[in-house]
N, C-alpha and C positions, 0 to 999 in steps of 0.2 A: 662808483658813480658819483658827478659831484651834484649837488642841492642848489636850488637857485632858492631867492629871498621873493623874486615877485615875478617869472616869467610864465607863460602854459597857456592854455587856452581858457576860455567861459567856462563854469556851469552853470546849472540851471537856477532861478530864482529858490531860495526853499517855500516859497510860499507857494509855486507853480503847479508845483505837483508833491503828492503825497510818499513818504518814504515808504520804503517795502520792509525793511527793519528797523526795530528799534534802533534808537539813537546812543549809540554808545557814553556812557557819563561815567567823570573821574570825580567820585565822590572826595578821594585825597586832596585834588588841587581845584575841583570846583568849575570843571569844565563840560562840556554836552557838545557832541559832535554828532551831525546831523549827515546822515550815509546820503551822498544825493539822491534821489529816486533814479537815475539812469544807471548806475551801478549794477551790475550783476550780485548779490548775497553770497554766492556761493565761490567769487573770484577774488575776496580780499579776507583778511582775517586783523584784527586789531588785537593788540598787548599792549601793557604798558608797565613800565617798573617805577618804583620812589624808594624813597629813603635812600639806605646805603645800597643797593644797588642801581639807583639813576646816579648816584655820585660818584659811584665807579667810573659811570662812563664821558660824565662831564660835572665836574666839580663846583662843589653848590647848588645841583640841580634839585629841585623838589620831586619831581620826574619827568619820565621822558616817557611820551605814548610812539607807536607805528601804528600805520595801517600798509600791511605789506598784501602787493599784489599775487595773483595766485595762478601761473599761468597753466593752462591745459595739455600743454610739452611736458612732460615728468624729466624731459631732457633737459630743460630751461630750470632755473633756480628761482622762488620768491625773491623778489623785490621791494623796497620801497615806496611807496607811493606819496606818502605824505609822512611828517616830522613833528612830532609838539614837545616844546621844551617848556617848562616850568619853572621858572627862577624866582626865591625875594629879589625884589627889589635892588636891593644894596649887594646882591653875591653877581647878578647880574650889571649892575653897573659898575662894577668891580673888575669883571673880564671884560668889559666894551675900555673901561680906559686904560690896561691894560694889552690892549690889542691884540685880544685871542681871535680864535678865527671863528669864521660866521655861522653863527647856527639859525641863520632861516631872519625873517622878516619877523616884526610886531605886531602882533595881534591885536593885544590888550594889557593893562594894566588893569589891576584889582585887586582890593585888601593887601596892598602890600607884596601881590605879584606880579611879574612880569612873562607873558605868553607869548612864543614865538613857534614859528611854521618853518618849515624848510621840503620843498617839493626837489622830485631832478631837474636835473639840467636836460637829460637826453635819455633817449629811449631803450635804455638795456638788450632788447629781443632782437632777433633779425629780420632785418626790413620788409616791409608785405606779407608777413606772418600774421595769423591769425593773433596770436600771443602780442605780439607789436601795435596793431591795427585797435586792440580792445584796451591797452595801456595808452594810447595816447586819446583813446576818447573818453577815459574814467581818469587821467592826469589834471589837476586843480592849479590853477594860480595860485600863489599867498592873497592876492588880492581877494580870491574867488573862494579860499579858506575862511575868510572872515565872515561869509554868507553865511554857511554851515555849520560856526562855530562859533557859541554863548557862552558868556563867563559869568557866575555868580557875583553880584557886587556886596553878598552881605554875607557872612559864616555862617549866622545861622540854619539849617534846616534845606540844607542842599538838593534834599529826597526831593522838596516838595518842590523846588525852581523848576527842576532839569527831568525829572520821569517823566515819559508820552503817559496821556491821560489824565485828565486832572478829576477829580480830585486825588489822583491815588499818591499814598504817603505824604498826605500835607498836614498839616498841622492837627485839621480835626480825627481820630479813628475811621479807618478805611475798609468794607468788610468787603470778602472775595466768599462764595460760597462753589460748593460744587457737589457732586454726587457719583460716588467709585459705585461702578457697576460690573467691575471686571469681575470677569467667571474665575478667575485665582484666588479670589477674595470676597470676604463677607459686604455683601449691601448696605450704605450708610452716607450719610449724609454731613457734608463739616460744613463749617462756619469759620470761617477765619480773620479775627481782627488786628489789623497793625496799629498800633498806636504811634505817638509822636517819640514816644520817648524809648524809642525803641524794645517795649514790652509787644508780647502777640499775646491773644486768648485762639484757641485752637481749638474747638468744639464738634463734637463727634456724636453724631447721634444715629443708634445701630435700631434696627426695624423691634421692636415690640419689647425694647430693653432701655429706653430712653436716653441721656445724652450724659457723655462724658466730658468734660473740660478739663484740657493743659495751658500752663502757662508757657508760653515760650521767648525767646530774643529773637530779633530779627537783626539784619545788615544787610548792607546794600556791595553788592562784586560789581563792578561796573552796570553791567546792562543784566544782572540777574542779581535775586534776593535771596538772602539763605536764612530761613528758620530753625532754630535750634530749639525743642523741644526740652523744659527744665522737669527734674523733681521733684520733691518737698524742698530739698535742700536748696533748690538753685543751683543747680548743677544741670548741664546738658545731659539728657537720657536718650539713648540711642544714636544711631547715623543721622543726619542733617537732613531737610529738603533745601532744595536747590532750583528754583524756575528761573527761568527766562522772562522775562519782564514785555509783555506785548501790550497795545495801548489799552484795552478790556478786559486782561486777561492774566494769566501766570500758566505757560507752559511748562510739564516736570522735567525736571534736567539729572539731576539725583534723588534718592529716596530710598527709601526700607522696602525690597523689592516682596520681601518674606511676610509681611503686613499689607502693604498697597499694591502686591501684583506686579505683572509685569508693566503695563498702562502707566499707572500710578496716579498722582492724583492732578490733572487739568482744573483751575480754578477760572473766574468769571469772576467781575467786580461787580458790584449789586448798585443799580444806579441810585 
C-alpha cells in the first residue's frame, strides 16, 4: 500500500473533545501522540522500534512508530494507519539529497531531530465493508497529524512534558496511593512515590503491623510505567509492576500475582 506525505481527510480539533486513552509517548525520541477521541481503542494498536532495529528498516533512523488498524474480518489483515519516522538532522538530510524515497511529510524539527508522518494513499479493505467504512473515517492527513502530535523542545524530563495529568512525573515527587482489598491477599495499604530522578519509595502498610518501605526504580514504556522493586544491594527483587498510565491513575498490567492477587494493585494519584 503506498503512503501519501499530506492527502486524507480532517480530524477533529484535539482540544474539541476529550481522548478515550491515553496518549501514546516515545520517551526515546521525545514524542506524544494524541489517539483522536473518534477512534475506536479497541481498533488500532501502536508499536514502535529504535536503535538497531528502526535502522534495519530505514537507515539512520532513531525510530520508526505505527499505528496499525485493526479490522473486525479475522479475514482481512492489520494495516497501517499512520507512520512516524524519527531522523537526526544530518542522517535525514543526508537521504533528502541523496534522493531516497519518501517517507511521509514533516512534522517537526527539535533538538536536533527531524519528524516525519507518512498516512496511505488508499483504502486496503473492500469497498462498503464495514472494515473499509471505519478505516476511512479513523484515516489522518499529515497535515491533520500535526494536530495530534507534540514534540519535546528541550531533553530534559520528557515524563513530565508529555504524561496526561499533570502533575504526574514532573519534576516535583508524585504520590499515587491505593488499597488491595482482594480476598487472595492480605489487606493493606501503599503509598507510592515517583521521584524526578527516577528513584520510587514504595510503602506498604499491613492492618495492625505498621508500614514497610522499598525502595524502587521506575521507567517509563511508552504509555505504561514499570517499577522495579531494589534490595539492600540495589538490585531488582522480584517480578516488575507494570501499569498503564490513565490521566489519575495507574491501572495493573503485570505484577506478583502470588503477593497482590489476582486484581493486583490499581493506583489513584493523590491530588
Amino acid at each position: 500500500m503506498l503512503f501519501a506525505a499530506g492527502c486524507g481527510q480532517r480530524g477533529e480539533s484535539p482540544t474539541a473533545q476529550t481522548p478515550k486513552v491515553a496518549p501514546y509517548v516515545s520517551t526515546t525520541t521525545g514524542f506524544r501522540f494524541v489517539p483522536p477521541p473518534a477512534w475506536q481503542a479497541d481498533r488500532y494498536l501502536v508499536s514502535e522500534v529504535t536503535g538497531a532495529d528502526a535502522q534495519a528498516r530505514a537507515a539512520g533512523a532513531l525510530s520508526i512508530a505505527e499505528v496499525q488498524f485493526q479490522p473486525a474480518d479475522f479475514a482481512q489483515h492489520p494495516e497501517v494507519l499512520l507512520r512516524i519516522h524519527v531522523f537526526p538532522d544530518s542522517a535525514w538530510d543526508k537521504l533528502e539529497h541523496e534522493g531516497g524515497k519518501s517517507l511521509g511529510g514533516e512534522l517537526a524539527r527539535a533538538r536536533g531531530r527531524v519528524y516525519l508522518a507518512a498516512t496511505p494513499q488508499s483504502n486496503p479493505y473492500p469497498a462498503g465493508s464495514a472494515d473499509a467504512n471505519l478505516f476511512d473515517a479513523m484515516h489522518l492527513a499529515v497535515t491533520d497529524v500535526k494536530r495530534w502530535l507534540s514534540v519535546a523542545d528541550a531533553a530534559s524530563d520528557l515524563a513530565s512534558e508529555f504524561l496526561p495529568g499533570s502533575p504526574t512525573f514532573g519534576p516535583a515527587p508524585v504520590m499515587y496511593t491505593g488499597r488491595l482489598r482482594a480476598a487472595d491477599a492480605p489487606l493493606r495499604d501503599i503509598k507510592l512515590i515517583f521521584r524526578a530522578d527516577s528513584s520510587a519509595l514504595f510503602s506498604t502498610a499491613y492492618a495492625r503491623k505498621g508500614a514497610v518501605n522499598q525502595r524502587g526504580r521506575w521507567s517509563l514504556q511508552g504509555v505504561y510505567v514499570r517499577l522495579d522493586l531494589l534490595d539492600e544491594g540495589g538490585q531488582p527483587s522480584g517480578g516488575p509492576f507494570i501499569w498503564a498510565i490513565r490521566d489519575s491513575g495507574l491501572a495493573p498490567v503485570a505484577w506478583d500475582r502470588n503477593a497482590y492477587g489476582s486484581v493486583g494493585l490499581p493506583l489513584r494519584l493523590r491530588p
